[in-house]
C-alpha positions in Angstrom: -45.8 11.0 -62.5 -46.5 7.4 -60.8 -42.5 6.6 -61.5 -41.5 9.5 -60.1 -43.6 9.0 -56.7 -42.1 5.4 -57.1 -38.4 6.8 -56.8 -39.5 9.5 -54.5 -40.7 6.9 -51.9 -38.0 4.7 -52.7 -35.2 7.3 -51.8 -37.3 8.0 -48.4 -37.1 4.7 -47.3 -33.4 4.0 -48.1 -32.7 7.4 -46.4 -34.2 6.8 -43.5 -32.4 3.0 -43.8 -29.2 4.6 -44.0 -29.9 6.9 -40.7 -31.1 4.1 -38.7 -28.4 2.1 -39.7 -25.9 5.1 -39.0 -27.4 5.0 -35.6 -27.5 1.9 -34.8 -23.2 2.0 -35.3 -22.7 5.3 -33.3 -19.8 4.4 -31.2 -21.0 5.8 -27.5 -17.6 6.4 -25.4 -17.9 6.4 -21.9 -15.4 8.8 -19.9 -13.3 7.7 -16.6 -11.1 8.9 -14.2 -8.4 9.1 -16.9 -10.9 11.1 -19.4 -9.3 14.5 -19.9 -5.6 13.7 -19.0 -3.3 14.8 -21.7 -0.7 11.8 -22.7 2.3 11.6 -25.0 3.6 8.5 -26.9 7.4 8.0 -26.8 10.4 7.3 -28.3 11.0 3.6 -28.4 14.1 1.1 -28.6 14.9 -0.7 -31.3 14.6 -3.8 -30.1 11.5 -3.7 -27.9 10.3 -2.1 -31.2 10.5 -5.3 -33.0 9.4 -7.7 -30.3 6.0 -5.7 -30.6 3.3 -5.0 -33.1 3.6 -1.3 -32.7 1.9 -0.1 -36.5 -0.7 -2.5 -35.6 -2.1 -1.2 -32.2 -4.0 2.1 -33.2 -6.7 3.0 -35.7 -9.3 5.8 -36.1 -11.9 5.5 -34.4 -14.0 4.4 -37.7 -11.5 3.4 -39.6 -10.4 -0.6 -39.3 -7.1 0.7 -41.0 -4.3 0.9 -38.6 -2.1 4.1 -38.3 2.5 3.8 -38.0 3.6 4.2 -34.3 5.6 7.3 -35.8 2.4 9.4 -36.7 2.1 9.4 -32.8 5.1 10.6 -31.7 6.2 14.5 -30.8 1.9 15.1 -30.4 0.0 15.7 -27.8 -3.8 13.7 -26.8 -6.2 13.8 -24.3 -7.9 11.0 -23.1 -11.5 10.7 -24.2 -12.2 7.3 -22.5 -13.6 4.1 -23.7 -16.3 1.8 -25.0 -17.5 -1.7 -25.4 -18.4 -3.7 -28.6 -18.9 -7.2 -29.3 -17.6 -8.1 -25.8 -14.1 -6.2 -26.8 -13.1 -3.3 -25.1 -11.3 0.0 -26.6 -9.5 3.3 -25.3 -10.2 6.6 -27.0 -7.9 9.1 -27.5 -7.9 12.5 -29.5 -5.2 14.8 -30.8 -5.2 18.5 -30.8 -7.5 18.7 -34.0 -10.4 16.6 -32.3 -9.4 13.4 -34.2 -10.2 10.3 -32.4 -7.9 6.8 -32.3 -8.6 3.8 -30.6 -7.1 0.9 -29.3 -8.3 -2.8 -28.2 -7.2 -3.3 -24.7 -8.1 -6.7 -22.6 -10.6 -5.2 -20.1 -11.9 -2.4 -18.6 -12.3 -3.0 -14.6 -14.5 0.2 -12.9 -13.8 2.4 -15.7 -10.5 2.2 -15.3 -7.6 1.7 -18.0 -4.2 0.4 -17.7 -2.5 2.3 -20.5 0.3 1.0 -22.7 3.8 1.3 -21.3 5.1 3.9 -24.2 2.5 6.4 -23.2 3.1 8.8 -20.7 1.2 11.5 -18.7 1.9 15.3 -19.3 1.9 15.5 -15.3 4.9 13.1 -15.0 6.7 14.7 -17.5 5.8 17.7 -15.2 7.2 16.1 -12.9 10.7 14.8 -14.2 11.3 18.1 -14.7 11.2 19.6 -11.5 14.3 17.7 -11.3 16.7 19.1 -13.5 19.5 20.9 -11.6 18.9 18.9 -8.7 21.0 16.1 -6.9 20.0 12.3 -6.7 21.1 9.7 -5.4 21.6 6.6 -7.5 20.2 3.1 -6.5 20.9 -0.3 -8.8 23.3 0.8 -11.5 23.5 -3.0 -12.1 19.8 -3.3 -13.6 20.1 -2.6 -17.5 16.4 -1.8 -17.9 16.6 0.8 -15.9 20.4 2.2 -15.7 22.7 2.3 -18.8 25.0 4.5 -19.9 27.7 4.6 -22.8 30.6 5.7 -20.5 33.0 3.2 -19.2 32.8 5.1 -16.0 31.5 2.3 -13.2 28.7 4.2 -11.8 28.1 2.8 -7.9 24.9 2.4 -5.8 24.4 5.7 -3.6 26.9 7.8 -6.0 25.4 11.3 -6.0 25.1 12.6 -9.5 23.0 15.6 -11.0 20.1 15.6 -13.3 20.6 17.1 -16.8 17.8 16.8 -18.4 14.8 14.9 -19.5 14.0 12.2 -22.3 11.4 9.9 -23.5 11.8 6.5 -24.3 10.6 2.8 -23.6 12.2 -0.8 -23.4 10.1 -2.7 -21.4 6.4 -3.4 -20.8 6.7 -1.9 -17.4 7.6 1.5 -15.8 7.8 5.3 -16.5 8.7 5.6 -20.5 10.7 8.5 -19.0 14.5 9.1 -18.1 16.6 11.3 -16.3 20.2 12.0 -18.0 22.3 12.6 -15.3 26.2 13.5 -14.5 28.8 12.2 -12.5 31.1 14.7 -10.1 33.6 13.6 -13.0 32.0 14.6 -15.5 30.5 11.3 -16.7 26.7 10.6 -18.2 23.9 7.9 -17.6 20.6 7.4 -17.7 18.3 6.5 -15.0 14.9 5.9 -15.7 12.0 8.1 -13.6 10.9 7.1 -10.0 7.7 8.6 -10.0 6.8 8.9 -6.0 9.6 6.7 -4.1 8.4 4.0 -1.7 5.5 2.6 -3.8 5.0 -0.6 -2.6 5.8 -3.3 -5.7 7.8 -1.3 -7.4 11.3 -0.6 -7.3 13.2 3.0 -7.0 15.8 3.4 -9.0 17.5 6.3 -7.3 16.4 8.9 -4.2 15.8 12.5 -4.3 17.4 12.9 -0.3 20.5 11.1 1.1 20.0 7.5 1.9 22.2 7.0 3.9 22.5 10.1 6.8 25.6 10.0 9.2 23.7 10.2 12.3 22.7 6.2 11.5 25.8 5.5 12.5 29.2 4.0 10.5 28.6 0.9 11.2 24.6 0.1 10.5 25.7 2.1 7.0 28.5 -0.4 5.9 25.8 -2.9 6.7 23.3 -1.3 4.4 25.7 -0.8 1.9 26.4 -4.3 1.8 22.8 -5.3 1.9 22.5 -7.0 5.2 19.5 -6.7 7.3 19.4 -6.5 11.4 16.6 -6.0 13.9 15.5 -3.0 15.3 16.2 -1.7 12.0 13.8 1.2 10.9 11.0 1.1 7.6 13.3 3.6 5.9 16.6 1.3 6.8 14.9 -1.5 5.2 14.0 -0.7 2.2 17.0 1.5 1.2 19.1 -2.1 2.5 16.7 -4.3 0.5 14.0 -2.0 -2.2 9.9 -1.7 -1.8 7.9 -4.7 -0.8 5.9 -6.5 -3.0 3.1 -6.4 -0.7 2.3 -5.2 2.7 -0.1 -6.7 5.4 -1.5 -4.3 7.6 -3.0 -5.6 11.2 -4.0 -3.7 14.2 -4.9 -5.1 18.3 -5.2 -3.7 21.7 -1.0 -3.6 21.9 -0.9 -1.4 18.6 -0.3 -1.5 14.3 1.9 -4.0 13.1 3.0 -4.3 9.6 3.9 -7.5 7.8 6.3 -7.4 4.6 6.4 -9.6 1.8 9.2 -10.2 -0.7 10.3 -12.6 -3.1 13.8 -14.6 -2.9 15.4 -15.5 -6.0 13.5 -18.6 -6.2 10.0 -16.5 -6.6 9.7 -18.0 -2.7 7.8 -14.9 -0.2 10.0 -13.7 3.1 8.3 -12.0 5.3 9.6 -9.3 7.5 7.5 -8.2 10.9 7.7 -4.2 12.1 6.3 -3.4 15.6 5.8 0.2 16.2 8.0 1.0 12.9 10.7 -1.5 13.8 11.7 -4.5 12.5 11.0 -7.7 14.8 11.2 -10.6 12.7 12.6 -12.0 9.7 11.4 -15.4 8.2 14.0 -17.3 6.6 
């Protein structure tokens, strides 16, 4: 009888051990602005694939065992948001069947996550959509990370070509992992990656949704924009279909009105800076 009291008491306290131990490794995960949004992981190029520890990025949320980039792909996940733990920081995901993943990320600033490049929200993919069928206008078919196609057909900047359809894949460490297939008046395919919202300061647009270049600006301001050569009194719109988005705009305001101040880089990383009074350009430093 005393033995058995022994053993009873003993299992009490190592049960109640075990809880507070449980407890003490609950993982609490804190939801954001992002918490709820449903993402998708995409397909991904071979060789970015292999510059990158890709089976070594995602775990369950318990587990220290990491999960293959594949066993992602072709499923859907909501955000659940993210935690802290020994001064390392972690987003949480979960599939369909309520099974959680995480991943170490570098920091969390005001709840707020930058998510990997490879995933991609269900509302942009929304959004690509909306443009099969329509007509676009091409931008820099020159830039490989963001234009390619296996044609020899020389695509041009401003050709007008039609969307196809949608597809998901990633190259880089930046921009949409998503891409329009589109269609020359000839018949020919490419590939230009999604725009997202055009204009977005610091980023670049790699085609446009309306005509850049209307005839009522005139023959001869449009042979200059094709050619890529700026001139004052040009409009916001004139400039950056002549020379892309800013990298970052300074916005002042006085008695005589709101100026605007835009900075870009030269090919020797060096900042220009471009002046527009009452939406016209004044200035350029040199």
């Amino acid at each position: 009888m005393f033995r058995f009291k022994q053993f009873f008491i003993l299992s009490s306290i190592l049960f109640h051990f075990n809880c507070s131990f449980f407890k003490k490794n609950k993982i609490n995960i804190y939801s954001n602005s992002l918490s709820g949004k449903v993402i998708y992981f995409s397909k991904l190029e071979e060789g970015y694939k292999r510059s990158n520890s890709f089976n070594k990025s995602w775990s369950k949320l318990y587990s220290k065992r990491f999960k293959p980039y594949h066993r992602f792909k072709n499923r859907k996940y909501r955000i659940a948001g993210y935690y802290n733990q020994l001064d390392e920081s972690y987003i949480v995901i979960e599939d369909e069947k309520g099974r959680k993943f995480k991943k170490k990320i570098e920091s969390v600033i005001d709840s707020l996550i930058s998510l990997p490049s490879y995933i991609f929200f269900e509302e942009r993919k929304n959004e690509a959509e909306k443009l099969i069928g329509e007509t676009i206008w091409l931008n820099d078919t020159k830039d490989k990370k963001h234009f390619y196609t296996f044609s020899n057909y020389n695509f041009k900047r401003f050709e007008t070509v039609r969307v196809l359809k949608i597809i998901d894949f990633q190259n880089s460490n930046n921009d949409y992992p998503l891409w329009l297939k589109i269609q020359s008046n000839t018949g020919e395919n490419g590939f230009v990656r999604f725009n997202g919202k055009e204009g977005k300061t610091g980023f670049k647009d790699h085609y446009y949704i309306s005509n850049p270049l209307p005839k009522e600006w005139g023959k001869s301001l449009i042979k200059k924009i094709v050619a890529g050569e700026l001139e004052l009194g040009m409009t916001k719109k004139q400039v950056r279909v002549t020379v892309g988005n800013p990298e970052k705009i300074n916005i002042t305001s006085s008695r005589h009105g709101i100026s605007e101040q835009w900075i870009y880089k030269n090919h020797n990383g060096e900042n220009i800076f471009y002046q527009f009074e009452y939406e016209t350009l004044t200035y350029i430093s040199k």
